[in-house]
C-alpha positions as CSV (number, residue, x, y, z in Angstrom):
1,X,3.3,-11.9,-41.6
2,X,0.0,-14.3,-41.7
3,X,0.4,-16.7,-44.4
4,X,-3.6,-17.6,-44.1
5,X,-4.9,-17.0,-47.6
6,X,-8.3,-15.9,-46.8
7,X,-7.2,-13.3,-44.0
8,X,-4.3,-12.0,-46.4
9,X,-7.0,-11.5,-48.8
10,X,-9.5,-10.2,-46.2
11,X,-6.8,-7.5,-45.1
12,X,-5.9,-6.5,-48.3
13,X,-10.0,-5.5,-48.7
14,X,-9.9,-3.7,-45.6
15,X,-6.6,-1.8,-47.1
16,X,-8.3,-0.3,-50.2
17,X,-11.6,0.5,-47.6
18,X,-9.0,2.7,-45.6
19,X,-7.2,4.0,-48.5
20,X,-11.1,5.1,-49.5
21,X,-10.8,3.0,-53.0
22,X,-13.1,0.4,-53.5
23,X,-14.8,-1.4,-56.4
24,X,-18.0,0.5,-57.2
25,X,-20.0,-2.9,-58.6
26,X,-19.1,-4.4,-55.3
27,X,-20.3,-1.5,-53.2
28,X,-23.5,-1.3,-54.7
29,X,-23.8,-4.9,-54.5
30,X,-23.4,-4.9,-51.2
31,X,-25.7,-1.8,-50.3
32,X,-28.4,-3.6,-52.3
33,X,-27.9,-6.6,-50.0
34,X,-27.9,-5.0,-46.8
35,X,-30.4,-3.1,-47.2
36,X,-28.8,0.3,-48.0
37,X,-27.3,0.2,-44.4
38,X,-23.9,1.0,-44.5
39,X,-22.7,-0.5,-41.9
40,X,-23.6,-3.8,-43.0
41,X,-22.7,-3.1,-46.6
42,X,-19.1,-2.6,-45.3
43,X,-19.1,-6.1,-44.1
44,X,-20.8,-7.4,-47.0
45,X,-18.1,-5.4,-49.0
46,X,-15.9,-7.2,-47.4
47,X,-17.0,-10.5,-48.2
48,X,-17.3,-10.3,-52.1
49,X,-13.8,-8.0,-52.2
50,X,-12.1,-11.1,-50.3
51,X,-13.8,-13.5,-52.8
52,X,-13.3,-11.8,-56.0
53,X,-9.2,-11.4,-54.9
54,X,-8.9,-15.0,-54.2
55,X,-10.0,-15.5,-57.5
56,X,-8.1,-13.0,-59.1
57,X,-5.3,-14.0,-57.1
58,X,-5.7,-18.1,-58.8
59,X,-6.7,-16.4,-61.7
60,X,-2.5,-14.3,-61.8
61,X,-0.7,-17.7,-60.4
62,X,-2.1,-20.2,-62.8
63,X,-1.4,-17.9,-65.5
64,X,2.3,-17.6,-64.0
65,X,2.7,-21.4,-63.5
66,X,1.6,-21.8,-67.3
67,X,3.7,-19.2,-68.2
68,X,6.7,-20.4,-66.5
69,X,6.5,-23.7,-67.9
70,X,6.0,-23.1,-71.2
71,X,9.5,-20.9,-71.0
72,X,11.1,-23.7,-69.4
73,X,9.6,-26.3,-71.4
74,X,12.6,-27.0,-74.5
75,X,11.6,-27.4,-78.1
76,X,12.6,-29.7,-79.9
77,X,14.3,-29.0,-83.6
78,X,11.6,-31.0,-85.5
79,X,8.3,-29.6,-83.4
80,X,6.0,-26.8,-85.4
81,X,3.7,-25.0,-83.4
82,X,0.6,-23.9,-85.8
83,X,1.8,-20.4,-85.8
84,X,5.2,-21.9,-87.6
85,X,2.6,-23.6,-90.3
86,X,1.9,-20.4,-92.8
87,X,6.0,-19.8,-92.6
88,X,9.1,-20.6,-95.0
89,X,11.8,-22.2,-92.9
């Protein structure tokens, strides 16, 4: 398997073009762009599908990471979070 990010991403566009679903907002972006051509729109498709699932891809790990540490991070007896504030103890 290719562990390059941008092709991964890149192939995992060209998956959802052959499984004929695609993001409509993107589409009409990119036949605005090229010109109503569809040949060139698939390209240009292609190019903001791969950018908007690198971001969304960041977006799912840092929120993992974050996630993941705050389950591992250990609280200690004496710390209040401000959700603890309005309870009795």
């Amino acid at each position: 398997m290719n562990s390059d990010p941008s092709k991964i991403t890149e192939d995992m566009a060209w998956q959802e073009i052959r499984q004929g679903t695609y993001r409509v907002d993107l589409w009409e972006q990119a036949l605005r762009q090229s010109s109503h051509d569809t040949a060139m729109a698939r390209e240009t498709y292609i190019r903001l599908r791969t950018q908007t699932l690198r971001q969304d891809v960041g977006r799912l790990l840092a929120g993992h990471i974050r996630q993941a540490l705050a389950d591992d991070a250990p609280r200690r007896a004496d710390f209040k979070s401000a959700r603890d504030l309005g309870r009795q103890s």
